[in-house]
C-alpha positions as a printed NumPy array, in Angstrom:
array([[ 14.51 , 172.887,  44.274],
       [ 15.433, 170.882,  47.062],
       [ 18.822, 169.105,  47.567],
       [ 19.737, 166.791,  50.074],
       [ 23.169, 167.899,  51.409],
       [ 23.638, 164.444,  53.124],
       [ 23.354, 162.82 ,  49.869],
       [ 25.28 , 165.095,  47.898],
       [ 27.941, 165.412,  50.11 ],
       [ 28.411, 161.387,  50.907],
       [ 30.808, 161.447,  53.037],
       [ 30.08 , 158.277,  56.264],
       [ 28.465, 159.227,  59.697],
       [ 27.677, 162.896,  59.347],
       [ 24.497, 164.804,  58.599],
       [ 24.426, 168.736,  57.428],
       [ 22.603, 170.917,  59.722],
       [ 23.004, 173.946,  58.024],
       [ 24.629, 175.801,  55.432],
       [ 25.37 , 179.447,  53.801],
       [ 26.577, 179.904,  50.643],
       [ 28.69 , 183.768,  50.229],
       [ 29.555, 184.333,  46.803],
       [ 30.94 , 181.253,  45.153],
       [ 31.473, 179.482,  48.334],
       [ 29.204, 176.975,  50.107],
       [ 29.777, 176.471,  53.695],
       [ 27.971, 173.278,  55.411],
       [ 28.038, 172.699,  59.235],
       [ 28.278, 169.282,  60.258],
       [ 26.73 , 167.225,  63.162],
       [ 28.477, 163.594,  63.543],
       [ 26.213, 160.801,  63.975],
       [ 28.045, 158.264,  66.288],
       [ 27.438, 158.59 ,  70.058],
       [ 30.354, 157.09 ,  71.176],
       [ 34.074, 156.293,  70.089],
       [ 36.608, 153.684,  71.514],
       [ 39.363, 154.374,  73.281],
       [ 42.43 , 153.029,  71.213],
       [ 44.46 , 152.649,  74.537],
       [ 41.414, 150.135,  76.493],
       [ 39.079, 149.476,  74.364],
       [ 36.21 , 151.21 ,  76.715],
       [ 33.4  , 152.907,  74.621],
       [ 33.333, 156.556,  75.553],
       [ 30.671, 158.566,  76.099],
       [ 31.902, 161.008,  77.601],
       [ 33.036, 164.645,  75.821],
       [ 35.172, 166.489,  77.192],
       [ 35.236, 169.368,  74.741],
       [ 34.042, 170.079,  70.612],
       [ 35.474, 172.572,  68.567],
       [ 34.62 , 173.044,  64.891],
       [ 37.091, 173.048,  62.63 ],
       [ 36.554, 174.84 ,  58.733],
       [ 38.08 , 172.224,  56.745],
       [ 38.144, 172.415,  52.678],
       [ 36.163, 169.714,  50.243],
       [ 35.73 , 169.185,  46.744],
       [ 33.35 , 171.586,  44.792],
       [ 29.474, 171.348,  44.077],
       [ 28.29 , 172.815,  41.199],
       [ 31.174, 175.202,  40.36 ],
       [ 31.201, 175.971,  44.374],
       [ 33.78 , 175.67 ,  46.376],
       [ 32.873, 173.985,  49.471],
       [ 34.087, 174.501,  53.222],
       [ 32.622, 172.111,  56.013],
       [ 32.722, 172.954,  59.559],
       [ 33.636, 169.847,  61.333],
       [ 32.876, 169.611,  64.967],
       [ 36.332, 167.722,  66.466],
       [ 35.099, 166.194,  69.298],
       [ 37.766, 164.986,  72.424],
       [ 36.619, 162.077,  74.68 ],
       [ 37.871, 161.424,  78.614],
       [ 38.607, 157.713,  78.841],
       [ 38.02 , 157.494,  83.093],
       [ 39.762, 154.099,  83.168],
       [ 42.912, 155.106,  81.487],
       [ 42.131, 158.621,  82.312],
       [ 43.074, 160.162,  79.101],
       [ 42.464, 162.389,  76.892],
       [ 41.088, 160.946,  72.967],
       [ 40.832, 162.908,  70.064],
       [ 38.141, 161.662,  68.099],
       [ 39.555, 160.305,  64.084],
       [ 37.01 , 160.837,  61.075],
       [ 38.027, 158.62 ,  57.97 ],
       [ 37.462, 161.654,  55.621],
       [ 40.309, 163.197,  57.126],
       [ 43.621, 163.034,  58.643],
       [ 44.107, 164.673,  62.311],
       [ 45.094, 168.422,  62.234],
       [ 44.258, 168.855,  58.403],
       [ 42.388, 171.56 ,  57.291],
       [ 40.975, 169.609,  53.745],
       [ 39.102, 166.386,  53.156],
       [ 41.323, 163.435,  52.234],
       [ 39.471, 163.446,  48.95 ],
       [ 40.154, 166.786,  48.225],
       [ 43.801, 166.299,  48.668],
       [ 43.67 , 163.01 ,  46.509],
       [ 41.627, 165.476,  43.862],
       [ 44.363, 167.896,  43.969],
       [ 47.207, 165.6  ,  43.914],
       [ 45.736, 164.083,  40.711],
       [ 45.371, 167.518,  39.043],
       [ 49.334, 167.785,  39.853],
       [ 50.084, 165.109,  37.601],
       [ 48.764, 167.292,  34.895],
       [ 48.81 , 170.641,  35.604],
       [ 51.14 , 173.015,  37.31 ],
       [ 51.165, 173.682,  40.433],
       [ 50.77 , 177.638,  39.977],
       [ 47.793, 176.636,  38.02 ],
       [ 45.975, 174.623,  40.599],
       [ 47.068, 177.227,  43.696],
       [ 45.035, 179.972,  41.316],
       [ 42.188, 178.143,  40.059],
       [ 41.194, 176.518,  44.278],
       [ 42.669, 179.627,  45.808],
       [ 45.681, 177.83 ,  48.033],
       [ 48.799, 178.889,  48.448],
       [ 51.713, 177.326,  46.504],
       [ 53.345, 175.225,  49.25 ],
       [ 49.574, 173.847,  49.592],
       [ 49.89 , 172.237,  45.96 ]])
């Protein structure tokens, strides 16, 4: 069976590269697909990366699998304003460690479940909820 992670996973400007699934986890390593970003200070389009670190960040589940996604967080040099830019993804918010879909999934589920339900069945810890 083949399944094409890209399309499954929808989510704008990334492609999967690879994944593992352990257990009843998948794990998906993304590349991003833009180049360049704009520095929000001067406009300038950067090029230039100044370093990438990947990031395990949660997402909703696929097929009764709960789903990680190592996202590479990529920081830009601006040389005319000579700054340092860290790059924004509109699935999710800086320094978050879920997908702002997953949070809007789980904040739904709050409405109508407890939150000591919803910590045990996605495996987070109470203040999480």
């Amino acid at each position: 069976m083949w399944i094409n992670f890209d399309q499954l996973l929808d989510l704008p400007n990334v492609t999967v590269v690879n994944y593992q699934k352990i257990e009843q986890t998948i794990f998906l390593k993304l590349a991003l697909l833009n180049e360049t970003i704009e520095c929000p200070n001067c406009h300038e389009t950067l090029y230039r990366i100044n370093q990438t670190e990947y990031n395990l960040v949660r997402d909703l589940s696929i097929l009764g699998n709960r789903v990680y996604l190592e996202v590479p967080r990529r920081q830009f040099h601006c040389q005319k304003c000579q700054k340092y830019i860290s790059e924004r993804l509109s699935f999710m918010r800086l320094r978050q460690h879920h997908t702002i879909r997953y949070e809007s999934m789980i904040y739904e589920r709050v409405k109508n479940s407890s939150s000591e339900e919803i910590s045990r069945e996605e495996g987070l810890g109470w203040e999480e909820v």
